[in-house]
C-alpha positions in Angstrom: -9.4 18.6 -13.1 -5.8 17.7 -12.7 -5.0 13.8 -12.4 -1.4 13.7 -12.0 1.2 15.5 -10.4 3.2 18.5 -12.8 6.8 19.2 -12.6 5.6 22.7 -10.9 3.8 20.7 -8.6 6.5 18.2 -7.7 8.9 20.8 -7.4 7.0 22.9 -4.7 6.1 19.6 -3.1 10.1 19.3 -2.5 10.3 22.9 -2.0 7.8 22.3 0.9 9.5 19.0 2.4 9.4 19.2 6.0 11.6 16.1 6.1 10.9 12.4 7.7 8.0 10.2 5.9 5.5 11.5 4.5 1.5 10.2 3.9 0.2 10.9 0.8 -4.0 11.3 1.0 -5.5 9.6 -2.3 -8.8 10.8 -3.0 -10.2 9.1 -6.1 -13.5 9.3 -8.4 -13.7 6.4 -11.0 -14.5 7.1 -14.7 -16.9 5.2 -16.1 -15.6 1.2 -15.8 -12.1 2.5 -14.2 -12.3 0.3 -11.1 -10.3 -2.4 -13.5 -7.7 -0.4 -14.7 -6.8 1.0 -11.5 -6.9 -2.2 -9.9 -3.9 -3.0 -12.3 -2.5 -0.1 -11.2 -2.6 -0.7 -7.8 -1.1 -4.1 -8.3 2.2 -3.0 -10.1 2.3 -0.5 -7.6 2.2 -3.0 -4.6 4.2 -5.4 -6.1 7.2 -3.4 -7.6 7.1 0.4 -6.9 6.2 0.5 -3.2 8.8 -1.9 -2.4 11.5 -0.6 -5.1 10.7 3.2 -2.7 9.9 2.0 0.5 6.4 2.8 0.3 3.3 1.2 2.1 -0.2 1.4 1.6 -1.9 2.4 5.0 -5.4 1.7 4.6 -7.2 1.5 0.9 -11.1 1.6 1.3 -14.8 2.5 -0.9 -16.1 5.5 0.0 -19.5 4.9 2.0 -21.5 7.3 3.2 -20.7 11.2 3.0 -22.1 12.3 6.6 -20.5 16.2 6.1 -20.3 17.0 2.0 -21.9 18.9 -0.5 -23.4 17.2 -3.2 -20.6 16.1 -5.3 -18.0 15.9 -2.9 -18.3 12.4 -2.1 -15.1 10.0 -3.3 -15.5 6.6 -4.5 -12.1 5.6 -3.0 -9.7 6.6 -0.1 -6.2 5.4 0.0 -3.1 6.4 2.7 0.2 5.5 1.1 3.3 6.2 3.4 6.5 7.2 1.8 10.1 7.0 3.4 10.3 10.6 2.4 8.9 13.1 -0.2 12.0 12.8 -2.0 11.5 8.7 -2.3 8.1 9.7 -4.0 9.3 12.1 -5.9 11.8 9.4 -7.4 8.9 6.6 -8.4 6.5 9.0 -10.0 10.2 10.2 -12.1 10.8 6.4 -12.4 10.6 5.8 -16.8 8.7 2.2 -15.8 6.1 3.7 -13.2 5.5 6.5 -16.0 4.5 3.2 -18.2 1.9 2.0 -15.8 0.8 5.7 -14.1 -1.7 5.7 -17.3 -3.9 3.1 -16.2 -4.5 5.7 -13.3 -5.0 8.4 -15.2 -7.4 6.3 -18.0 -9.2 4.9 -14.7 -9.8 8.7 -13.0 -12.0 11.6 -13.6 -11.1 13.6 -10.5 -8.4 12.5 -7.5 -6.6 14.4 -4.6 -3.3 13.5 -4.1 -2.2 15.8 -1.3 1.3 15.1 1.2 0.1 15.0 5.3 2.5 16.7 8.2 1.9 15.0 11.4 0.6 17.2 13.9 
């Protein structure tokens, strides 16, 4: 299962860009001990790249209990991240220094949905 975002998949994210802010959904399964190292993660990212792009963390949250999921499809963390536009996070994840710290997220991950939200 994919981690991170590919070029392809940046590129048809930009292709796709409805324009105006944009939510990114963050579905995460830990590997085994990964809480720590995306806790780091999620420290440089709050402290330098959110404000560096604009970006805010809507809610961050455990998953609890699954009411509607097959087994499996449970997640052991859900975060909402709000971007000034697709094309401001489409410039962190290119940033060389996030690129230094993005492997703490992928070390700490065995699956994760990273998926961009159009208001209705």
């Amino acid at each position: 299962m994919a981690i991170d975002p590919r070029g392809t998949d940046l590129k048809r994210y930009l292709q796709e860009d409805p324009g105006g802010p944009v939510v990114m959904l963050n579905l995460l399964r830990w590997a085994e001990g990964g809480r720590a190292g995306y806790e780091q993660y999620a420290e440089a990212l709050r402290t330098t790249f959110l404000p560096r792009y604009g970006g805010e963390v809507l809610y961050a949250g455990e998953g609890s209990t699954a009411l509607v999921a097959e087994a499996g499809q449970d997640w052991d963390a859900v975060l909402l991240v709000r971007y000034p536009s697709r094309e401001a996070f489409s410039r962190m994840v290119a940033d060389p220094e996030y690129q230094e710290v993005t492997a703490l997220r992928t070390q700490a991950l065995t699956e994760a949905v990273l998926q961009a939200t159009v208001p209705w």
